[in-house]
N, C-alpha and C positions, 0 to 999 in steps of 0.2 A: 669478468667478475672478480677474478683474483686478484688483479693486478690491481683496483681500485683501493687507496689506502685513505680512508676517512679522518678527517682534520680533529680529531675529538679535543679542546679543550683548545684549540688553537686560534687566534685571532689576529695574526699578522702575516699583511697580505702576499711580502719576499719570503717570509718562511713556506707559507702553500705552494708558491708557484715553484719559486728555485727547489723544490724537495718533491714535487708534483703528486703533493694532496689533492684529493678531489675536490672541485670548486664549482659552484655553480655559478655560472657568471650576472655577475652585477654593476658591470663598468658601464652599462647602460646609463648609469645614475651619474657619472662624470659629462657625460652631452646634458644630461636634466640641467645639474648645476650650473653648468657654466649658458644655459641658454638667459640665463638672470643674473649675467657676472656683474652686470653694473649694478644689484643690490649686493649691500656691502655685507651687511650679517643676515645669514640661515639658520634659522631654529630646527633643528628636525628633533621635536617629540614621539618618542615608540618605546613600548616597557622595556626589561631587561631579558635579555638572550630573545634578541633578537636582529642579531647580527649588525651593529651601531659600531662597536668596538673595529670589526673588520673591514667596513666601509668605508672609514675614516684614515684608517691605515690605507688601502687602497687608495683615496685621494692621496694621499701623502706621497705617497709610491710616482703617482702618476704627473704632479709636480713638482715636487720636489727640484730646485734646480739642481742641487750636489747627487744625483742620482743619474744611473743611466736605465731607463725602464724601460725600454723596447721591446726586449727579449719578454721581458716579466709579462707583458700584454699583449705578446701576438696569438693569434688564435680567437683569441676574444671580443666581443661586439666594436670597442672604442674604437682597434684596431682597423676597422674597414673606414674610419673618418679621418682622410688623411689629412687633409687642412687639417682638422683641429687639432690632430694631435702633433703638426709639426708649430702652430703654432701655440699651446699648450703645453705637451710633454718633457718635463724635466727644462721649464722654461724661469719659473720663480721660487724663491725665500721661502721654505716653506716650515712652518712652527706648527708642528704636530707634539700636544701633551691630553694625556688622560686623567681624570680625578676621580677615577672608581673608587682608586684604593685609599681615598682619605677618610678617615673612621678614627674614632677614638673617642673613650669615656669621657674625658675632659676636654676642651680647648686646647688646651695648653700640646695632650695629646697627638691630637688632630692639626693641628697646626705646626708640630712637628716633622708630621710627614708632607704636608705640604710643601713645608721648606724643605725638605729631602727630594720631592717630584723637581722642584723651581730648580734646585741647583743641579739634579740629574739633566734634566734641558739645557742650562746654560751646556754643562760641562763637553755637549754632543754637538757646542757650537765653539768649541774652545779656540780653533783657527782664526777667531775675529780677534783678538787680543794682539796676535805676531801682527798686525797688517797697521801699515803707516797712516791709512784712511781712518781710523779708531781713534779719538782724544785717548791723553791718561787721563779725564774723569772718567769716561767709559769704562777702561780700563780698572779704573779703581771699584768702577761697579761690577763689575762684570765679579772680580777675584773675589769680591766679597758676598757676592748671590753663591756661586760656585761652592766656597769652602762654608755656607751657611754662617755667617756671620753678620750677615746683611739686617737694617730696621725692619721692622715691623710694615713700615713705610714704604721701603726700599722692596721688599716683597709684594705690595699693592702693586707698584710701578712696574714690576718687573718685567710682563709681558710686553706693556709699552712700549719701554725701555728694547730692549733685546728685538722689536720688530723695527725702532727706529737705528741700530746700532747692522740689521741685516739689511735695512733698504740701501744705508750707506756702503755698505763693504759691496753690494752688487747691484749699487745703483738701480734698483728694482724694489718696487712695493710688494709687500710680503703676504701671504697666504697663511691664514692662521685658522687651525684648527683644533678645536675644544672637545674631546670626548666627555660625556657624562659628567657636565658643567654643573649639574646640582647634585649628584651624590654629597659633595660636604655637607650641605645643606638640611638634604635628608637626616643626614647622621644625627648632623648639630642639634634637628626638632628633634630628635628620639634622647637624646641624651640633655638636651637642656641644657646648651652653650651656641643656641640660637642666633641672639642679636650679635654676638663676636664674631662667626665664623661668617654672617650676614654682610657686615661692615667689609671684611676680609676680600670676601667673593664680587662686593663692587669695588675694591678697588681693582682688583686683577682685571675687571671686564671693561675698566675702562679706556683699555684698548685699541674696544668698538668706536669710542666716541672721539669724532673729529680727529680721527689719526692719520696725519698728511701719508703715512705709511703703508696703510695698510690694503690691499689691491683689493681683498675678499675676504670674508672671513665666514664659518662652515661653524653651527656648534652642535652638540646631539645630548637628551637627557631624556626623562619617563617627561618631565612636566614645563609646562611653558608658565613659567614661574612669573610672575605680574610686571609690565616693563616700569613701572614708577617705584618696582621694590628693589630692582635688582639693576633696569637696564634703562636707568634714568640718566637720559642725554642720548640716545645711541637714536641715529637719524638713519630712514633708510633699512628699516629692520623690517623681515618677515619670517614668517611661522610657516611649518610644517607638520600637522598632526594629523591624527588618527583620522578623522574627520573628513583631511582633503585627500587628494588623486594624484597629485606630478608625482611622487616620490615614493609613493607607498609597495610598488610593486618590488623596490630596493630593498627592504624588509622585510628577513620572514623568507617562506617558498610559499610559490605560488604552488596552484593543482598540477600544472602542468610541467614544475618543478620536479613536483614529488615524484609525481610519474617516471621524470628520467631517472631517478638517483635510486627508486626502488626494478626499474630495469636496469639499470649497471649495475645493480649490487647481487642482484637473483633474489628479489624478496618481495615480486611484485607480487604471490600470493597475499600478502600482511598488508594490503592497502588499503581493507576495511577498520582492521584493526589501528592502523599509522590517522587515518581520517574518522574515526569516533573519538582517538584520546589527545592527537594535537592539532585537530584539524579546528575551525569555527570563527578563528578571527576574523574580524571585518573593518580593514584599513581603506580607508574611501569607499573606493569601488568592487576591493579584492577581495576574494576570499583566499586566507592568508593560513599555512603551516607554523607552527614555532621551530624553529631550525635545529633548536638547541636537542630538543626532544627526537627530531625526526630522526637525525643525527645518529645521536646517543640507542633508539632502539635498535637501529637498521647497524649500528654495530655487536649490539647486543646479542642480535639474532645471528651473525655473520660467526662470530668470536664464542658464544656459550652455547648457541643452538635454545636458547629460550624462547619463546615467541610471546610471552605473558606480556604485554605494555604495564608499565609503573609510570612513575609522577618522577622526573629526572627533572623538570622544574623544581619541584619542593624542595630536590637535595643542595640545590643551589640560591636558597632564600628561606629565612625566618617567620616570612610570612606574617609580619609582627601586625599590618595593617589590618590581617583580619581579626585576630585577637582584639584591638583596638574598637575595630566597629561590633564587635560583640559585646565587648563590654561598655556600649550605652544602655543596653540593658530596655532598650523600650519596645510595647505591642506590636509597633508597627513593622518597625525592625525586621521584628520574627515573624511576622506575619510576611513580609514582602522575601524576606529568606527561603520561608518555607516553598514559595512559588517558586521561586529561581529552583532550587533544589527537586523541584517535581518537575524539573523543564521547563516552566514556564516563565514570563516575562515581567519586565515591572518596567514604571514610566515614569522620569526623573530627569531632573532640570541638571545640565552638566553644565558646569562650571570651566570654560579653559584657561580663564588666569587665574592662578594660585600663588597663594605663600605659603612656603609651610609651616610655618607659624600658626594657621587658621586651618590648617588642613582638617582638624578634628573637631571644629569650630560648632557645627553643623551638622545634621545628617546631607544633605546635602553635597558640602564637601566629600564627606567618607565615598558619598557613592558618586561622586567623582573622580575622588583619587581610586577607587577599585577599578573603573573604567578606566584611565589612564594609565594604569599598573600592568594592565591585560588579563586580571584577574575576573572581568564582566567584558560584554562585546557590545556591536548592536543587533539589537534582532531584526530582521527582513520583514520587508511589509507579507510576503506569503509567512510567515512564520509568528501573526499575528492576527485577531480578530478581526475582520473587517471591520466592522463598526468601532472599534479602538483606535483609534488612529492620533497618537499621540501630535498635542497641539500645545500652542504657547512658549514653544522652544525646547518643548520636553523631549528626552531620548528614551526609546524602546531597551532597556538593556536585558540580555541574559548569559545564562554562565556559557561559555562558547564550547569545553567541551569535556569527558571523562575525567581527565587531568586534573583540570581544575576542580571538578563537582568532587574528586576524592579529596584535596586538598582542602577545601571548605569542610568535607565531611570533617577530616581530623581535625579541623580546629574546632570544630563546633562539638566534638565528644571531649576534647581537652577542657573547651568554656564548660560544658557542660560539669566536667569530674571536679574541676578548679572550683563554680561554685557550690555543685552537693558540698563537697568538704568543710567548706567555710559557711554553710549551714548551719541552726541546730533543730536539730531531728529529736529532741529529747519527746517533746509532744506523740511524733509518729510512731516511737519504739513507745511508747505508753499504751498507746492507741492500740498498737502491733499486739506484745503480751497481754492487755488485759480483753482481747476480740471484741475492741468497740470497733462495729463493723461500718455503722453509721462516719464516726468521725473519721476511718481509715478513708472510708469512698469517696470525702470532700479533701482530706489533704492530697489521696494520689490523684482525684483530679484538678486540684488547683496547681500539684507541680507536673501534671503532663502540659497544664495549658503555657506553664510556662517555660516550653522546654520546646526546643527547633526539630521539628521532624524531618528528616532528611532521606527519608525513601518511604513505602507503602505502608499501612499502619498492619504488619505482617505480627503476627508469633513471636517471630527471631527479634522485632523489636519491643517489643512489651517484654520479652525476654530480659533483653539486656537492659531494661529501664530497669526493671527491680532491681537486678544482680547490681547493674551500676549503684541503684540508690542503698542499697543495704551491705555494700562492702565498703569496708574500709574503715571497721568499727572494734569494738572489742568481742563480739561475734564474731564465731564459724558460719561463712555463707558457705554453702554445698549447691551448687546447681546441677539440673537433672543428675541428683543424685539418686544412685541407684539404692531402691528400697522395694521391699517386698517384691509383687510382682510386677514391678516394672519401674521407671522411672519421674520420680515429681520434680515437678518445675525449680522449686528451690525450698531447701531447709535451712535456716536459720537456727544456732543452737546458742546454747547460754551454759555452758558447763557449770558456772561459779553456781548457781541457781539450779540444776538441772533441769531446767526448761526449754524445750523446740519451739518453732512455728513451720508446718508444714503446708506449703502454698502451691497450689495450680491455677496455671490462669490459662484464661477461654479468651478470644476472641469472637463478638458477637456482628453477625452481619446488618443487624438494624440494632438501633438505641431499645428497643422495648422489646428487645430479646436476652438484654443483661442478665436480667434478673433467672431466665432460663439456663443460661450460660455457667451461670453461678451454681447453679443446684447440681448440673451435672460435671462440674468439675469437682464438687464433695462426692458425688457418687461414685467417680473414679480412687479421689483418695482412699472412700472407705471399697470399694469393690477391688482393688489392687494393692489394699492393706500398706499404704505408703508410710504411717507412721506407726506400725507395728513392729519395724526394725529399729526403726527410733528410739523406742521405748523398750525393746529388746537391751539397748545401749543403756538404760539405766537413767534415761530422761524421765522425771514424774509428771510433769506436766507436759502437754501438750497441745497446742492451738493448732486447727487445720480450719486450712481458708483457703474460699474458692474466690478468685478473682477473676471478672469478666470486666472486656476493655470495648469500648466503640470511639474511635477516633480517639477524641480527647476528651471523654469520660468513665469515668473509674466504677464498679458497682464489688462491693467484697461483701460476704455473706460467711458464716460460721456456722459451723454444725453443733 
């Protein structure tokens, strides 16, 4: 247990082995690929932190021909296929680059780092320049991708280029491998330098297309982006998503993954705990762990002795798309939220080729890209109504597990405080000081109706409904502030005026017990004298209201 030292944050496949991080083996997925070697491009689709970045290095590793990988893979599944790995291993050209990290506010940006990945690539093949096999126009390109001087043009070409400039130096067709081929992409839709960074991204990919060069080529990203937007010409192309089975178990830990790494680690207590917060995914057939998280707890627990699970996903993402599909702002929306957020399920047409250009086009889209993201999953026919039985191409989705369902929660009290603020509430504070009890009970329940409930309609959240909806004003909110003989739900004060409003609220078990609920919340205020401190303070006026909640209807009453 001690001697196991966990890979936190690391994703390249010589640094795990040679340094002998713990590694779950996934060289499995080198026999998958190459049982399809005569398909020229692989798409594999799966969200982020889900171990894409290390598999890919891994391939790299295991062809690579400037590489000697033996050592690196013994022990490990590949390792008992001796054919293939004498014909395979460290046998071709291999052009391994990633585009996680291309982002930027502008184009201009974002395309600067670009051409900072393109010329780090060349620069790690700088040995092709000395060798008499190489024209000087090669030459002349090569020095000028390298030192970033290179067109706009010349950077399209570049991968091309550089796999017909390898096939030549070792008379061998090259292996090329694309990690997280649409992040630019993504960036570009968020930022609004779209169709540039769009144009950009076909030309690099065209690569794929009729390259007398190219032996195979492996790409990985969240989405299989539309072939006539991006991979128009590329012959001989197939997909790997969420959806199918060959590849999915590379992805992620399986159950029986988990199993081993929280017995090597001494923390097989915590595997209910590891399986309610990153357990639920559903990749084909699997049911599937997030790695990133499993990881990151089972060292958590190891290193600080916590055993509490958190959301080590969120720390790793903005999470911008949920904001995004929050702010379409429509019934259905929150209606179909609400269910996901109580557990339950909803059933929706997924869309697998996208642009992201349209992403937001639609609801539709949105809960497409949430499903694609791994921020939704699919639900199991046992984990669904018999008589529902989703049809016409529609998918069962729901939230897959803790992780995620707090993640949603926090975006959805941010949408929530983002729009109270941008409110005006002048009406409701009218309402509030002069005890129109009437007009309080139809605006608090037209904004409960339109406000996403995300766990049981409890105390603690009508609670934090008011306090959220009456803070942040030029009012002192006081919650269960202590007064008289005990403590009331919330005071609101008005010094400039000396005026309070002193509120308890009830929850009622049926709708036509409101009005009940309401009387004995005044009779608390007046029998534990809640605004007799109040007014001790030098407040003249004073409103107390008894507020009873059912669901999503409001009843206020005044004494």
């Amino acid at each position: 247990m001690n001697s196991v030292i966990l890979p936190i944050g690391r994703s390249g496949f010589e640094d795990i082995r040679e340094n002998n991080y713990y590694y779950i083996d996934k060289t499995g997925l080198i026999e998958e690929i190459l049982r399809t070697h005569g398909t020229q491009v692989t798409l594999i689709t799966r969200p982020h932190r889900f171990g894409k970045t290390l598999a890919m290095s891994m391939l790299e590793s295991f062809f690579d021909i400037r590489r000697n990988s033996q050592k690196l893979f013994e022990g490990l599944n590949i390792s008992d296929h001796h054919e293939l790995c004498e014909q395979w291993m460290n046998q071709y050209p291999t052009v391994f680059v990633s585009f996680k990290s291309i982002d930027g506010l502008t184009f201009e940006d974002a395309y600067s780092q670009l051409v900072a990945v393109i010329a780090e690539l060349y620069k790690n093949h700088l040995y092709l320049i000395t060798n008499e096999k190489i024209n000087s126009y090669d030459k002349r390109f090569f020095d000028q991708i390298a030192d970033k001087t290179a067109s706009k043009t010349d950077i399209k070409n570049s991968l091309l280029e550089l796999s017909k400039i390898l096939a030549t130096y070792y008379d061998k067709p090259v292996i090329l491998l694309i990690d997280e081929y649409d992040v630019p992409l993504a960036k570009a839709s968020e930022k609004n330098y779209y169709p540039q960074m769009l144009d950009m991204m076909k030309g690099l990919l065209q690569a794929f297309k009729d390259n007398p060069s190219l032996k195979f080529a492996v790409l990985t990203g969240c989405l299989r982006i539309a072939k006539e937007s991006i991979f128009t010409g590329t012959n001989n192309f197939i997909s790997d998503t969420l959806s199918d089975t060959r590849l999915n178990e590379y992805f992620g830990f399986t159950e029986t993954e988990v199993r081993k790494i929280l017995k090597d680690t001494g923390c097989t207590e915590y595997a209910g705990r590891v399986k309610a917060w990153y357990d639920g995914y559903r990749f084909g057939n699997f049911d599937i762990y997030c790695p990133w998280d499993v990881l990151n707890y089972v060292n958590k627990v190891r290193t600080n002795h916590i055993t509490e699970p958190e959301s080590f996903w969120e720390h790793t993402s903005d999470n911008a798309i949920i904001g995004t599909f929050l702010s379409r702002d429509t019934g259905a929306i929150k209606e179909k939220m609400e269910v996901l957020m109580s557990g339950g399920y909803i059933k929706e047409t997924i869309t697998g080729n996208l642009t992201y250009d349209v992403l937001k086009s639609s609801e539709d889209n949105v809960w497409s890209l949430l499903y694609l993201t791994g921020y939704l999953t699919r639900a199991l026919p046992e984990e669904m109504d018999p008589w529902d039985t989703p049809v016409n191409g529609q998918t069962a989705l729901k939230i897959p597990n803790a992780e995620v369902k707090e993640i949603f929660k926090n975006s959805i009290d941010q949408w929530f405080s983002s729009k109270s603020a941008s409110c005006d509430y002048g009406k409701l504070w009218q309402s509030l000081w002069t005890a129109d009890t009437e007009d309080l009970s139809r605006q608090l329940s037209d904004l409960l109706f339109d406000t996403i409930i995300y766990h049981d309609y409890s105390e603690h959240f009508y609670h934090a409904f008011l306090t959220g909806l009456f803070s942040g004003t030029e009012y002192a909110v006081e919650s269960n502030y202590e007064n008289g003989l005990g403590r009331s739900d919330l005071v609101i004060k008005d010094r400039a005026r000396r005026r309070a409003v002193v509120i308890e609220a009830k929850v009622a078990k049926k709708e036509e017990l409101l009005s009940a609920e309401c009387e004995e919340a005044l009779a608390q205020i007046e029998e534990r004298q809640y605004a007799r401190r109040v007014e001790r303070a030098g407040y003249g006026k004073i409103v107390q209201l008894g507020i009873a909640f059912y669901k999503k209807s409001c009843l206020v009453e005044s004494k």
